[in-house]
N, C-alpha and C positions, 0 to 999 in steps of 0.2 A: 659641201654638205648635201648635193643632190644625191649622192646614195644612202645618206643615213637617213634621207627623206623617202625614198623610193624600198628604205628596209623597215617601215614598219606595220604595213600589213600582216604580216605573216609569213616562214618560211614557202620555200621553192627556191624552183628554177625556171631561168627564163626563156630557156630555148632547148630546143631537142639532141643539137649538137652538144652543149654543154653536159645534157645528159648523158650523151656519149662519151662521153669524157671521164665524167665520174664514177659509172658504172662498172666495176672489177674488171679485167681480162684473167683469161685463164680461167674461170670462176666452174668451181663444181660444186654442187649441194652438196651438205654433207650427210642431210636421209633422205632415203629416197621418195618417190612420192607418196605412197600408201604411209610410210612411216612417219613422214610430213603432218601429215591428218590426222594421224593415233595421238603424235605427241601436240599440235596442236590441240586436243581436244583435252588430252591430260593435263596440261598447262591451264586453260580456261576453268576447270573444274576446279586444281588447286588455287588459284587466284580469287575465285566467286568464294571459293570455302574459306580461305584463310584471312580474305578483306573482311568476309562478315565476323567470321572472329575477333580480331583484333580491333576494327574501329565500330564493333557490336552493330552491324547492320543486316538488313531482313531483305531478299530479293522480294521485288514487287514488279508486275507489271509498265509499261512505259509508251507513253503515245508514240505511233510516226506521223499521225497529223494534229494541229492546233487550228486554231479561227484566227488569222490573222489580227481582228480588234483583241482579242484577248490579251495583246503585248509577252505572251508566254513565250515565243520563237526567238531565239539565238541569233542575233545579229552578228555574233563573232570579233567585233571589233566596234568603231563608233565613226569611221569615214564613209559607210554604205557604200563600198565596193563589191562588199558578197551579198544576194540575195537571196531567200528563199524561192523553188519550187512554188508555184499556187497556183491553183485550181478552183472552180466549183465546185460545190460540193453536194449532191442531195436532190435525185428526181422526184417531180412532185410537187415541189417546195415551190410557192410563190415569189421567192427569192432566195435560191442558193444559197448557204454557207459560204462563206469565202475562206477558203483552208490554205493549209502551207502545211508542206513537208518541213517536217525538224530539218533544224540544221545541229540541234543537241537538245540535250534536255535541260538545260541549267537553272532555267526560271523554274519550269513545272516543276523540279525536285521539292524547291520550297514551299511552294503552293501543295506538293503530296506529302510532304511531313506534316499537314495539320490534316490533312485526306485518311492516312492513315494513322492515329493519332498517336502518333511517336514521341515520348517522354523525352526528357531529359540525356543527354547521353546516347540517346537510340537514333538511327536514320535507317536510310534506304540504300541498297543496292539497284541499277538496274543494269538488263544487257541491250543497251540503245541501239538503234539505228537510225541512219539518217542519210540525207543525202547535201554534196556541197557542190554546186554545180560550177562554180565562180572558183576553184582549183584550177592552178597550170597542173596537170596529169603527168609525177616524175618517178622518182624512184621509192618514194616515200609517201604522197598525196596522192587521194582518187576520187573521186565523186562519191563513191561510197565509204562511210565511216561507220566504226563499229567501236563501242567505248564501254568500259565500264561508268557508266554515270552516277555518282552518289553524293549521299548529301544525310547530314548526320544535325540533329538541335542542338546547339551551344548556350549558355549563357553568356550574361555582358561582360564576367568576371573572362572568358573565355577569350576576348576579343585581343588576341595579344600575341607576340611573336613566339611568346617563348610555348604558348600552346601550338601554334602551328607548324612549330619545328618536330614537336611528340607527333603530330599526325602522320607527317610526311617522312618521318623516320619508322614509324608504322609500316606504310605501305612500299618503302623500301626495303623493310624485312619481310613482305610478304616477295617483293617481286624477284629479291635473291635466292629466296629460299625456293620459287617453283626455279629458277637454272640449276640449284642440286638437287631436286627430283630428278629434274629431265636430264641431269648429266650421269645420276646412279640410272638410272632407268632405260636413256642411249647413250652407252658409254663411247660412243662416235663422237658426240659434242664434249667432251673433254679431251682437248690436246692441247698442245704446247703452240698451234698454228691462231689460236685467240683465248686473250687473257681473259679470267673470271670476271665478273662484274665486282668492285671493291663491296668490302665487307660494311663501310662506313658511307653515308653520302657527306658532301660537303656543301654547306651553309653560305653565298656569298649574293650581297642587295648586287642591285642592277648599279649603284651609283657606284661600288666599289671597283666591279669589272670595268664599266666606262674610265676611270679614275686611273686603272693601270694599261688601258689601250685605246687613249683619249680621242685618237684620229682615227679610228676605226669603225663600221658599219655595224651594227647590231651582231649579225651572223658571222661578222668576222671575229669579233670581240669574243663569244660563241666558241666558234673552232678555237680562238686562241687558247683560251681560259681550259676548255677541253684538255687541251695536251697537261697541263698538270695535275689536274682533278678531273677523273674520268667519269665521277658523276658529282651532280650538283645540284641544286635547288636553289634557283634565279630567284631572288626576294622582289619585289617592290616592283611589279609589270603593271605601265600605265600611266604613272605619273611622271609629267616633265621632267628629266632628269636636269643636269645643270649644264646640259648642252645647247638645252633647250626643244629636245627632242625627247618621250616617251619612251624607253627600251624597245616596245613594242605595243600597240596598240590592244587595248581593251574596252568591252561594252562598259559602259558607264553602270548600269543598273543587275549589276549580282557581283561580284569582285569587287570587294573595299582595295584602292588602291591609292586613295587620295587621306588619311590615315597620319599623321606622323609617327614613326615609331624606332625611331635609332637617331639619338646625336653621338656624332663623331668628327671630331678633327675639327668643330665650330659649323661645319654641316647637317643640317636635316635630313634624315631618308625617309620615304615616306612608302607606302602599301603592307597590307597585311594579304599579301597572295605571292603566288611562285610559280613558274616551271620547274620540273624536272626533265633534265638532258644528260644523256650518256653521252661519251665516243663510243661511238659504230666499229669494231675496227673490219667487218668485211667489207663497208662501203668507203672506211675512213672519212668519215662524218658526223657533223652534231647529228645526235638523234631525239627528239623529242619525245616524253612520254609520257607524260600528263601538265595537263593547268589546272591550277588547283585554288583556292583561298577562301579568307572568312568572306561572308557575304555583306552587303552592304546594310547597314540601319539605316534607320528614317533619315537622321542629320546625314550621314555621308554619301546616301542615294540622292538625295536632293545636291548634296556640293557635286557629285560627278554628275548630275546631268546639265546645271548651270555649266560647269566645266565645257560639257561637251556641246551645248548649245542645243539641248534635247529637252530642255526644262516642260515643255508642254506635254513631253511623254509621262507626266506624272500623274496625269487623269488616269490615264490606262487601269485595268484591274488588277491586274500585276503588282503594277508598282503602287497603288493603294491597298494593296495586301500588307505591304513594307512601311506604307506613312502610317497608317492605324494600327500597327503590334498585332495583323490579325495573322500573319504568316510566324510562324518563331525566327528566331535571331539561327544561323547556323555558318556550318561550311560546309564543302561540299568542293567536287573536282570531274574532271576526268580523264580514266586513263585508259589509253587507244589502245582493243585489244590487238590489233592487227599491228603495229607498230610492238609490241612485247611480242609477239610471236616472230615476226621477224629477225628483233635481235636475239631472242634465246634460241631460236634454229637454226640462227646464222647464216639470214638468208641475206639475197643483194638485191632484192624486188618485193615492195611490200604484194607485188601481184600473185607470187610464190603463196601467200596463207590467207588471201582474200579474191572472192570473183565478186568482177567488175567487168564493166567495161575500159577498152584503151585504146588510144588513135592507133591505124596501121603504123603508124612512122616509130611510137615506140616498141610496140611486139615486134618488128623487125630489128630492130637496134637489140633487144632480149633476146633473139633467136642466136644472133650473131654472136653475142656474147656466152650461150651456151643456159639464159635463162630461162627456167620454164614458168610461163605466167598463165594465170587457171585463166579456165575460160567457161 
């Protein structure tokens, strides 16, 4: 069981070597660099236009810093392994602000639908940035993250699987529909050398995959499932499956994951949240690309943070936005744009459509291998 314990932080890899390993040989891009940029930007414009169409949201504005009391910062998980960036904040001041760099937008979205007073059915788009410093830096992870972050008001009728399935089939048609832009558009990225993204995604809870690869790690389970649905949408992230391990860890306070919501077979499954993961087939890998779900109410804000032993974080502003009905009920997600640019360019380094920084020991391992990483 020590690797199903050691898999629930979060994707990566452990060592440099191993990224040597996984990294393509032979590997040539298939546009060149200038044309990398064009279509990358064509991609981001169709994606920003067609999300706000379909799940009716409005681009707004988006912090990179918060006040650390304000509990608005993305802990990303609930074992406090990844921290924020923080700083001072404010010359002058008889005491400092205490700020943090986002690690995402997740809480602020809800706290900006009542900001910008977004109805019924309407949310927000934004183009986040952020920084995650607590990343092992591989083929796919970097300090720097770039996301579409959005977050749309539901009602309570809404709080349900069968509505979260209509969303996430939504943004599925948007994210197929920019690979035939970009494929009528460079007709390079159509060949016979990587298959289309499927037309359908496919719907399965985290208890059902554990269920058919019972002795396996999270990420194994992952690649396994991969091979015969090449995209998916991971139901139920967070809550103890019957292994007695979580799929994968989530923050207690924005992700309802603690929920019931499927009996099956005399089993409970419980979460109203997902991933979406494709196969990669240039890196031949899961690929991750968005987390997503209803957000939590007063009652199941309060059981996930008893859950997580964080019950005192409920003073917080945040999270009394959530116990008094003063923030709306919603969902909300996000999806990484640099991870979508990656796979619809078909590239083998997310450092190919995003600058960052990276240890010398990787850009040398990308040299070698023939990849070119911005700088």
């Amino acid at each position: 069981m020590k690797n199903k314990t050691a898999d629930l932080a979060g994707p990566g890899i452990s060592t440099y070597d191993q990224v040597a390993k996984i990294l393509p040989s032979n590997y040539e891009s298939v546009l060149s660099k200038k044309e990398t940029q064009q279509a990358l930007y064509d991609a981001k414009n169709y994606i920003e236009t067609n999300l706000s169409k379909e799940l009716k949201l409005m681009m707004v504005q988006v912090p990179l810093i918060v006040e650390a009391n304000s509990g608005m910062n993305d802990m990303l998980d609930r074992d406090g392994s990844r921290t924020p960036v923080s700083f001072p904040c404010g010359l002058g001041l008889e005491k400092r602000l205490d700020a943090q760099v986002v690690q995402a937008a997740t809480k602020w979205k809800r706290f900006a639908l009542k900001q910008f007073d977004c109805e019924m059915g309407e949310g927000i788009n934004t183009d986040m940035r952020a920084i995650r410093k607590d990343y092992f830096l591989d083929h796919d992870h970097s300090a720097y993250v770039d996301q579409w972050d959005w977050e749309r008001v539901i009602s309570a009728k809404d709080r349900n699987l069968d509505f979260l399935k209509n969303i996430v089939r939504k943004i599925w048609k948007v994210i197929k529909g920019a690979e035939t832009m970009l494929h009528e558009k460079y007709p390079k990225l159509k060949s016979d050398k990587y298959p289309p993204l499927p037309e359908e995604i496919t719907f399965l809870h985290a208890e059902e995959i554990l269920n058919r690869y019972p002795d396996l790690p999270r990420k194994e389970r992952e690649t396994a499932i991969l091979q015969k649905y090449p995209a998916i949408f991971i139901i139920g992230i967070g809550y103890p499956l019957k292994d007695g391990y979580p799929h994968e860890m989530r923050a207690a306070d924005y992700d309802d994951w603690v929920t019931p919501t499927i009996e099956k077979n005399g089993e409970t499954f419980h979460g109203l949240n997902g991933d979406i993961l494709v196969w990669n087939p240039v890196t031949k890998r899961r690929h991750e690309l968005s987390s997503m779900g209803i957000r939590v109410n007063a009652e199941t804000l309060r059981a996930q943070l008893l859950m997580s032993g964080q019950i005192d974080n409920i003073k917080l502003p945040y999270h009394q936005g959530i116990m008094t009905a003063d923030y709306p009920l919603s969902i909300g997600g996000g999806i990484g744009q640099s991870r979508i640019y990656m796979l619809l360019l078909q590239k083998a380094h997310i450092g190919e459509v995003s600058v960052t920084i990276w240890p010398e020991q990787l850009k040398e391992i990308c040299a070698e291998k023939n990849i070119f990483v911005l700088e």
